[in-house]
DSSP file (Angstrom, degrees, kcal/mol; ACC not computed):
  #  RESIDUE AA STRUCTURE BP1 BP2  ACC     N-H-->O    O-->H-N    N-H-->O    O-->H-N    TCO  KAPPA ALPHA  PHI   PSI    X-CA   Y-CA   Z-CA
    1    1 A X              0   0    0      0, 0.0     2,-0.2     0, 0.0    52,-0.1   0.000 360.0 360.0 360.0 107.4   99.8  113.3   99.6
    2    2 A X        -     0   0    0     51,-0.0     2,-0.3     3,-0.0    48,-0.0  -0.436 360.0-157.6  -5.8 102.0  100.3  110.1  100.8
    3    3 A X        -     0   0    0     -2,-0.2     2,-1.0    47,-0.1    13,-0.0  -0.755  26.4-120.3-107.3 163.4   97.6  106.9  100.6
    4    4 A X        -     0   0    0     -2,-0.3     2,-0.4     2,-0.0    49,-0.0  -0.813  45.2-163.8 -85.8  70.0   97.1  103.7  102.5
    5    5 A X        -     0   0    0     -2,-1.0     2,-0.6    48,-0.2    11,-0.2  -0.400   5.4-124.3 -38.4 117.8   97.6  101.9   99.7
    6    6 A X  E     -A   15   0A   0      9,-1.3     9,-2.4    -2,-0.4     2,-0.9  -0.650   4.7-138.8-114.7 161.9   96.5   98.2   99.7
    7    7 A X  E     -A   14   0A   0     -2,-0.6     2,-1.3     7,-0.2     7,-0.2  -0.655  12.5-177.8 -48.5  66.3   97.7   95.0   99.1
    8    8 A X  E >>> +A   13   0A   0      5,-1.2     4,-2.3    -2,-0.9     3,-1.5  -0.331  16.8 165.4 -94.4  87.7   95.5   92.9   97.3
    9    9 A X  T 345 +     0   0    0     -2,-1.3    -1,-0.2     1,-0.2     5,-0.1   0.802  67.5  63.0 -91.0  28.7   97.9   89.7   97.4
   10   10 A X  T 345S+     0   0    0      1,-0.2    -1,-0.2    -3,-0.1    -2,-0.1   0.608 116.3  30.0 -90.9 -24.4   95.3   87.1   96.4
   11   11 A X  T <45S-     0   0    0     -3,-1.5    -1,-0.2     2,-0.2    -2,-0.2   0.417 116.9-108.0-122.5   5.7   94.9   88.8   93.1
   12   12 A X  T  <5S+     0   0    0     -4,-2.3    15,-2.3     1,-0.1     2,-0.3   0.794  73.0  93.9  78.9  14.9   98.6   90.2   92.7
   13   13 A X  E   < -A    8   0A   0     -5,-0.5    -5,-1.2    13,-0.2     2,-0.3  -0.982  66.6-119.6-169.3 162.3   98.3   94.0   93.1
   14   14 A X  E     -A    7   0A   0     -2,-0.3     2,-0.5    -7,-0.2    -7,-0.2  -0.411  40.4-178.6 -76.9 108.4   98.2   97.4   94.8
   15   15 A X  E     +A    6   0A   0     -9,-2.4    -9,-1.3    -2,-0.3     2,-0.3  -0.741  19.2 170.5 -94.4 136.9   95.1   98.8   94.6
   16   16 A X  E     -B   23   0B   0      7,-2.2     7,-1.0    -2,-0.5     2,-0.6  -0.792  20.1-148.0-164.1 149.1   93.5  102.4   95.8
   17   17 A X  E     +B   22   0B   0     -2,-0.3     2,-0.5     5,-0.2     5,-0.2  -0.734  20.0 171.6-101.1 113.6   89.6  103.9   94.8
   18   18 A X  E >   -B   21   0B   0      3,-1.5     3,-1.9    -2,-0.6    -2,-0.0  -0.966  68.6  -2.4-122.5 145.0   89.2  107.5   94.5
   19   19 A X  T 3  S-     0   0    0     -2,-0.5    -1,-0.1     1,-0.3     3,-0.1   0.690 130.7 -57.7  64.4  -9.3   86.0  108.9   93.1
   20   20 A X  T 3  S+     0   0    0      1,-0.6    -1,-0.3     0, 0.0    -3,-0.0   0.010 110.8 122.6 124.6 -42.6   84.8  105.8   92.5
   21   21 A X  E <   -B   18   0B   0     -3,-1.9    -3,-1.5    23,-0.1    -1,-0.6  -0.268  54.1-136.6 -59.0 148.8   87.8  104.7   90.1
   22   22 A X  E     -B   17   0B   0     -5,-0.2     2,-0.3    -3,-0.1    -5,-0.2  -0.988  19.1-167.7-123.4 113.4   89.9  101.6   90.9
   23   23 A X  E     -B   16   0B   0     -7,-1.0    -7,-2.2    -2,-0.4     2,-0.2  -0.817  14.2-178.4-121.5 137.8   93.5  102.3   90.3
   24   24 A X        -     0   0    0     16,-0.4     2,-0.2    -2,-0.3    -9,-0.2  -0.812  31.4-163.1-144.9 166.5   96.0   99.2   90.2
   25   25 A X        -     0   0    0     -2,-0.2     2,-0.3    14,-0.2    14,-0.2  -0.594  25.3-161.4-107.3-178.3   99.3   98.2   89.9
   26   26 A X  E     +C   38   0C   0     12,-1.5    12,-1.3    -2,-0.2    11,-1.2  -0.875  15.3 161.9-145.5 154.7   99.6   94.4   89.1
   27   27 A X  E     -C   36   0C   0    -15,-2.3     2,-0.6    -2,-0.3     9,-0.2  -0.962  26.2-134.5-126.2 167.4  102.7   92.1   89.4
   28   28 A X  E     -C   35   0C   0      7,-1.4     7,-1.2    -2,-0.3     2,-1.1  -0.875  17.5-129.6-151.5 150.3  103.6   88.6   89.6
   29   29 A X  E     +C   34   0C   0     -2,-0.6     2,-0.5     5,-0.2     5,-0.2  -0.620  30.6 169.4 -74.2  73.5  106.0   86.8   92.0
   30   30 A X        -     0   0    0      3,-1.7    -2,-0.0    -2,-1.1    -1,-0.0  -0.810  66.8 -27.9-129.3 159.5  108.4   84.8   90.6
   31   31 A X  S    S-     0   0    0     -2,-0.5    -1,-0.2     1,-0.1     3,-0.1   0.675 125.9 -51.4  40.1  29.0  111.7   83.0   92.2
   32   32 A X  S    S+     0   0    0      1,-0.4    36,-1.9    35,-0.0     2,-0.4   0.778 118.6 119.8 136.8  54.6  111.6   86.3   95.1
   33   33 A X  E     - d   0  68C   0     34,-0.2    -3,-1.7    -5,-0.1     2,-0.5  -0.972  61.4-146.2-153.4 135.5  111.5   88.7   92.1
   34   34 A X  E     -Cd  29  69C   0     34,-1.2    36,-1.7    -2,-0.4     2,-0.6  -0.683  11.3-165.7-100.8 119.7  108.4   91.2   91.6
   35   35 A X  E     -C   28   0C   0     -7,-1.2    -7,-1.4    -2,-0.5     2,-0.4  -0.753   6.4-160.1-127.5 101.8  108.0   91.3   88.1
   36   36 A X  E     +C   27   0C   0     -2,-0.6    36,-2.8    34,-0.2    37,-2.0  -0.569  19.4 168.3 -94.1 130.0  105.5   94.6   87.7
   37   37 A X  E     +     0   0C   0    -11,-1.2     2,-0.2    -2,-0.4   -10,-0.2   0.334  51.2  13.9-134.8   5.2  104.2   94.2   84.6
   38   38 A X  E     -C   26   0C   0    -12,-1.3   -12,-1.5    35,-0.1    -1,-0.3  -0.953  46.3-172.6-172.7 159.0  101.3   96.8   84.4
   39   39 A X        -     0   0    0     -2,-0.2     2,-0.4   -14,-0.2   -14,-0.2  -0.628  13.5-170.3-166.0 110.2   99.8  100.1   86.3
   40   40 A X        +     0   0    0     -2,-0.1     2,-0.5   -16,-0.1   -16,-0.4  -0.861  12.5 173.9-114.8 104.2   96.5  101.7   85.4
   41   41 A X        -     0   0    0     -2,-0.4   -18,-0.1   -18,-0.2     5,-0.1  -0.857  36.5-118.4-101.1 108.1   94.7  105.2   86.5
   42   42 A X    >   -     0   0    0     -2,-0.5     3,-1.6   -20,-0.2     4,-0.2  -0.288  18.6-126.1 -47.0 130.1   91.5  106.3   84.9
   43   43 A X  G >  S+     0   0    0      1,-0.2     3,-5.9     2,-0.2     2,-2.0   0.939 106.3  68.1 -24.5 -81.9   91.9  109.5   83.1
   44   44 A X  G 3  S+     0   0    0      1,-0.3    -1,-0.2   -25,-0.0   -23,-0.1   0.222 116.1  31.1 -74.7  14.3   88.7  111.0   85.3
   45   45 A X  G <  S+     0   0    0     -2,-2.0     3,-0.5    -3,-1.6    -1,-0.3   0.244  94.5 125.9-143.2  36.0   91.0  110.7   88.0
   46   46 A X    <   +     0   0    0     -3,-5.9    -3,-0.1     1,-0.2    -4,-0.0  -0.329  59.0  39.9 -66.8 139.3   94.8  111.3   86.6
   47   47 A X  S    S+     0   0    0     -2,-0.0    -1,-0.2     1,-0.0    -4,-0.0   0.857  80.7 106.0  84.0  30.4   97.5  113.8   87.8
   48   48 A X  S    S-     0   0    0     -3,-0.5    -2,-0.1   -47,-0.0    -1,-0.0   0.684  94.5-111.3 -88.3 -33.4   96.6  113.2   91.5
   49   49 A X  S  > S+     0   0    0    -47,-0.0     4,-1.1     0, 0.0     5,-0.1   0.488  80.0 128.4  96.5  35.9  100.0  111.1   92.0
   50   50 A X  H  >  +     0   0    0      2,-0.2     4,-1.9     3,-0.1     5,-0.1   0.948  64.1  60.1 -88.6 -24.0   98.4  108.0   92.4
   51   51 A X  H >> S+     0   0    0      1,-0.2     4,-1.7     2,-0.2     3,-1.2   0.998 114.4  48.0 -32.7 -84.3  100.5  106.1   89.7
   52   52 A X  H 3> S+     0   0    0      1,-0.2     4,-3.4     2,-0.2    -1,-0.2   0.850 110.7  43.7 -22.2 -52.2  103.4  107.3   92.3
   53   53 A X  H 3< S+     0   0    0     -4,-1.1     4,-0.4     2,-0.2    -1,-0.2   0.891 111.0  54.2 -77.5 -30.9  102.0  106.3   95.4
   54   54 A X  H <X S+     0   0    0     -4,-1.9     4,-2.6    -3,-1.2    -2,-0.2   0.723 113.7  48.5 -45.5 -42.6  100.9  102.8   93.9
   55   55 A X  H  X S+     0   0    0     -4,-1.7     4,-3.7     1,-0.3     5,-0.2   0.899 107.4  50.0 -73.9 -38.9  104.7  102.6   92.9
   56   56 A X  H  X S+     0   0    0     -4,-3.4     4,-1.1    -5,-0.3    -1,-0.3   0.719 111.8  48.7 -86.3  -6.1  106.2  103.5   96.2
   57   57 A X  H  > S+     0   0    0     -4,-0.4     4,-2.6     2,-0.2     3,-0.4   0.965 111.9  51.7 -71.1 -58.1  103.8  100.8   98.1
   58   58 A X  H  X S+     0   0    0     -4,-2.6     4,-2.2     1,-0.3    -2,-0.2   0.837 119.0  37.8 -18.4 -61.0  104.9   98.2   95.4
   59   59 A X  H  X S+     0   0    0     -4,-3.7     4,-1.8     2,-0.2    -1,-0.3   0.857 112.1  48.1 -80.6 -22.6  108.4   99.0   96.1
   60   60 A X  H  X S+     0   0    0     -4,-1.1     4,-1.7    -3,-0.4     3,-0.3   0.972 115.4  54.3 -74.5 -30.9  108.7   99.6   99.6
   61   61 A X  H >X S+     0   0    0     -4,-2.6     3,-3.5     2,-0.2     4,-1.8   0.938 107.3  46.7 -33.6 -89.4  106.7   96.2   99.8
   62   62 A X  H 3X>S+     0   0    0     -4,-2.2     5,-1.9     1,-0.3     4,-1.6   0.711 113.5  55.0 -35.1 -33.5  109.3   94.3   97.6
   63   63 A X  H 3<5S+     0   0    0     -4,-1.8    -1,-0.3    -3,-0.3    -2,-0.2   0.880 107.8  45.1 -68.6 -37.6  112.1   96.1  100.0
   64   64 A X  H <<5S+     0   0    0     -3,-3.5    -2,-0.2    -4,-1.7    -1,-0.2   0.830 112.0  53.1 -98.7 -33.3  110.7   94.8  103.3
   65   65 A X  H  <5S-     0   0    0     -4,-1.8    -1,-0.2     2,-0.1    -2,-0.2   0.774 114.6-106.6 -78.7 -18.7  110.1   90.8  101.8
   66   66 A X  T  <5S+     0   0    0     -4,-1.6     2,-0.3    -5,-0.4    -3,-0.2   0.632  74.8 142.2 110.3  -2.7  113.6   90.5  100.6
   67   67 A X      < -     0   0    0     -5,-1.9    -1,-0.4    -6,-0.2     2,-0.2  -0.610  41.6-138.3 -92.6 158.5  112.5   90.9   96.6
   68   68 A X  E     -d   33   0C   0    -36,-1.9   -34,-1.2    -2,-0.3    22,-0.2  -0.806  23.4-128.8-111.7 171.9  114.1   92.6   93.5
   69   69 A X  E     -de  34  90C   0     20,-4.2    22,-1.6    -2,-0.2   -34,-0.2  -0.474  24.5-176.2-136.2 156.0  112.3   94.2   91.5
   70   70 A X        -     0   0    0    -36,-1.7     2,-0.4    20,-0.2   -34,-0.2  -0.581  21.9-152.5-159.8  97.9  112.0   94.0   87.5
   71   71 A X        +     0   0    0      1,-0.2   -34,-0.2   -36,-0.2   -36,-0.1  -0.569  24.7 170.7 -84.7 136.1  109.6   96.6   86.2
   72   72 A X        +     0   0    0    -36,-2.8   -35,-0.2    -2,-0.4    -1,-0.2   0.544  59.3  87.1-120.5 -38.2  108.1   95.3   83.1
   73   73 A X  S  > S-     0   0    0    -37,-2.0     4,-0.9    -3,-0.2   -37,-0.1  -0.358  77.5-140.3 -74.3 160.1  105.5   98.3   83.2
   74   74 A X  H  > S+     0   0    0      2,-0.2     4,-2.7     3,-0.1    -1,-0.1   0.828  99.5  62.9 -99.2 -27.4  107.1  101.4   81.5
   75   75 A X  H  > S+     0   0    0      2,-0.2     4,-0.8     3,-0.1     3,-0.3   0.995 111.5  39.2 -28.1 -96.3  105.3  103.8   84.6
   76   76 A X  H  > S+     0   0    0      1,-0.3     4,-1.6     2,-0.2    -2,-0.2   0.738 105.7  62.8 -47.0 -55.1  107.4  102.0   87.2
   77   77 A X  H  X S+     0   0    0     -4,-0.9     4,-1.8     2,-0.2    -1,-0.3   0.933 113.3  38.7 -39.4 -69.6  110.7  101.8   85.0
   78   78 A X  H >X S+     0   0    0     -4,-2.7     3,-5.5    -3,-0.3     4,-0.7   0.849 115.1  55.0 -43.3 -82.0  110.7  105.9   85.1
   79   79 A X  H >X S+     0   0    0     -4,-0.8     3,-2.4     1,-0.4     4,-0.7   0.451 109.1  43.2 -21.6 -80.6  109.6  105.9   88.6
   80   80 A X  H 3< S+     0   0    0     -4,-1.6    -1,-0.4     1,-0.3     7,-0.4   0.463 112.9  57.1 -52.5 -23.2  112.4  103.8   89.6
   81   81 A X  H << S+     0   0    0     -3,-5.5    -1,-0.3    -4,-1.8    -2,-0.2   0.670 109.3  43.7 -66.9 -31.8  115.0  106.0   87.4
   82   82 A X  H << S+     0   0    0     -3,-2.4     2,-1.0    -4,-0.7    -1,-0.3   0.750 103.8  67.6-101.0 -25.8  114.2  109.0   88.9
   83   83 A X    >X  -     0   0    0     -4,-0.7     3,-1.3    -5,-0.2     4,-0.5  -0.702  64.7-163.4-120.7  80.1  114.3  107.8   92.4
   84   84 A X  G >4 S+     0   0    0     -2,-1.0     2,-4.3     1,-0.3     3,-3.0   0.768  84.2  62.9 -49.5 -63.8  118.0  106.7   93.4
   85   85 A X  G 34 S+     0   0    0      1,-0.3    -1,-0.3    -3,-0.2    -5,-0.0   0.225 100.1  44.2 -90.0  44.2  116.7  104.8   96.4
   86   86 A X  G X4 S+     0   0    0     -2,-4.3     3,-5.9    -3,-1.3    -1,-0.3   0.531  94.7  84.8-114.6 -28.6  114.6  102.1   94.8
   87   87 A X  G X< S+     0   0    0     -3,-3.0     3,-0.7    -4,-0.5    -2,-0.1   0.552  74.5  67.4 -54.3 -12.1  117.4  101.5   92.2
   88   88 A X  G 3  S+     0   0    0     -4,-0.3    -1,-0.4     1,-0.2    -3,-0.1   0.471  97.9  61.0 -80.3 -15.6  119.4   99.0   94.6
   89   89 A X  G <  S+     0   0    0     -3,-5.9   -20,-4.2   -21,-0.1    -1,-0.2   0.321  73.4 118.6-113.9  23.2  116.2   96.6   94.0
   90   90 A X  B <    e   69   0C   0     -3,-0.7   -20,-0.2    -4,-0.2     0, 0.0  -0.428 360.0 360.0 -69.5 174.7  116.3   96.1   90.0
   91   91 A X              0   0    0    -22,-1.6    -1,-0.2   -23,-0.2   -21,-0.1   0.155 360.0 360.0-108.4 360.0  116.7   92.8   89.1
């Protein structure tokens, strides 16, 4: 399943609410390089795939502005390992 993840870029991260829970990634921009440095899912609503879905907005984001990517968070770091066609945006 698939979310409309959003964009929050005033605060630096990908956001989406289920149940009531606020589920995040955060990064921070610097010199055109997304440096993802954290990504947090309440238990009470873990093992949906939102970690995932969080990741692939983050990245496809970073793909479509022109960044590379330097995942700081240890969540993203797998992600990107397992998933050949993000691996063209490490930094």
């Amino acid at each position: 399943m698939s979310r409309a993840v959003e964009h929050n870029e005033a605060q630096q991260r990908f956001e989406w609410t289920e149940d009531g829970q606020l589920s995040v990634l955060e990064y921070e921009l610097r010199d055109g390089v997304m440096v993802i440095t954290h990504t947090e899912v309440p238990a009470a609503v873990g093992g949906r795939g939102i970690a995932a879905d969080l990741a692939q907005a983050a990245l496809d984001t970073a793909r479509l502005r022109g960044w590379r990517v330097r995942p700081l968070c240890s969540y993203v770091a797998g992600y990107i390992q397992r998933k050949a066609q993000y691996q063209d945006l490490l930094a």
